[in-house]
C-alpha positions as CSV (number, residue, x, y, z in Angstrom):
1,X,-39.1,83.6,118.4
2,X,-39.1,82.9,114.6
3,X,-41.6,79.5,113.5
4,X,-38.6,78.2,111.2
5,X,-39.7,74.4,110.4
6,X,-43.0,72.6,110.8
7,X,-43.6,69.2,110.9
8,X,-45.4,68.5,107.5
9,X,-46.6,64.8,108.6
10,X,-47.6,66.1,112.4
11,X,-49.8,69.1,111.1
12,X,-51.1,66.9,108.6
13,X,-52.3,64.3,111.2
14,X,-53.5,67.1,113.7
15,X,-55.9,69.1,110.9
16,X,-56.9,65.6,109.3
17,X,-58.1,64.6,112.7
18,X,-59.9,67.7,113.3
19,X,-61.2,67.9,109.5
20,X,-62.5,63.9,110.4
21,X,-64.2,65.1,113.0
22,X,-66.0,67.6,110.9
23,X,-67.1,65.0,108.5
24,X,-68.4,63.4,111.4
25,X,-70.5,66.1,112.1
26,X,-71.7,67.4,108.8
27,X,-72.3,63.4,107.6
28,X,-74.9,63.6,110.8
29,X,-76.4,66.3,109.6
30,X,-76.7,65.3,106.0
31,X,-77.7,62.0,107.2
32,X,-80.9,63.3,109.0
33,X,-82.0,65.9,106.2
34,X,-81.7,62.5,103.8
35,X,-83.5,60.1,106.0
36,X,-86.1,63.0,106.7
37,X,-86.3,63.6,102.9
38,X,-86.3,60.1,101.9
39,X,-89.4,59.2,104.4
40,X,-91.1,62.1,103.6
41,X,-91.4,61.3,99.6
42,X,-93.6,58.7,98.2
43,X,-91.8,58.3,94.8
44,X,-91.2,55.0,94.0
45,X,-89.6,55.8,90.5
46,X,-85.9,55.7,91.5
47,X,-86.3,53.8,95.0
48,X,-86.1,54.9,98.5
49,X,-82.2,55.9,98.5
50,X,-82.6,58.9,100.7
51,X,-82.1,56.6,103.8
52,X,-79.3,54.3,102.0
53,X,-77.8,57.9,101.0
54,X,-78.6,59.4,104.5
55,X,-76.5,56.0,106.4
56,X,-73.9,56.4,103.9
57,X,-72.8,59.9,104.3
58,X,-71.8,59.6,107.5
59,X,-69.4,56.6,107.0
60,X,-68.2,58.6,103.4
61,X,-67.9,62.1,104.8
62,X,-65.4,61.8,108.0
63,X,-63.2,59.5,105.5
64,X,-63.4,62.3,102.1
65,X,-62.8,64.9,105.0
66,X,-60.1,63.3,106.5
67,X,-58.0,62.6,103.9
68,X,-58.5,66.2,101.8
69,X,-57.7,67.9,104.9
70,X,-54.4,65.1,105.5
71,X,-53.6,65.7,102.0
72,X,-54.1,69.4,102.0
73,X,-52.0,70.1,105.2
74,X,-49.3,67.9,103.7
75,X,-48.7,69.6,100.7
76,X,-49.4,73.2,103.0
77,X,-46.8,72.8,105.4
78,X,-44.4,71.9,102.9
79,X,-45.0,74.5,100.7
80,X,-44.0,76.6,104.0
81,X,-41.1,75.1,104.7
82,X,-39.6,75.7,101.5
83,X,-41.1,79.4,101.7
84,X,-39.3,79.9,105.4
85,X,-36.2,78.7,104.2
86,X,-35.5,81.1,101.2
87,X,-37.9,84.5,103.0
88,X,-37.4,83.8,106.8
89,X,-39.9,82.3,109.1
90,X,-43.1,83.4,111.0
91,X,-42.1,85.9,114.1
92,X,-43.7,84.8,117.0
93,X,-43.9,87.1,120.4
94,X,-44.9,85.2,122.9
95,X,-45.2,86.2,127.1
């Protein structure tokens, strides 16, 4: 079995899902290391962002995730498409 053609648009929604997800995920995490910072400082000179910051990341991070990873698998499978068509495909064995 030889992988000859991929869908660009299908991978790309598949992996910009996942990579959504991810940003999900690492937005949590970033948002409780900056709410944690941001309580556990007493300067006043810039503000208290560290919670504002800490909120915001996990709204910002699935979305910049998202979309780099739409983007990047976009432009990916494309690139092998055009590759399979002039080299051959991907041999695949499967049982």
């Amino acid at each position: 079995m030889v992988i000859n053609r991929v869908g660009p648009v299908s991978c790309a929604r598949i992996v910009g899902t996942l990579y959504a997800i991810m940003g999900l995920l690492m937005g949590g995490v970033f948002s409780v290391v900056a709410l944690a910072g941001g309580f556990a400082s007493n300067t006043s000179e810039v503000g208290n962002l560290g919670p504002i910051i800490g909120v915001g990341s996990v709204i910002v991070f699935p979305i910049c995730y998202g979309a780099l990873g739409f983007v990047a698998t976009l432009i990916g499978a494309w690139l092998y498409n055009a590759l399979a068509g002039m080299v051959g495909g991907i041999q695949v064995d499967i049982q």
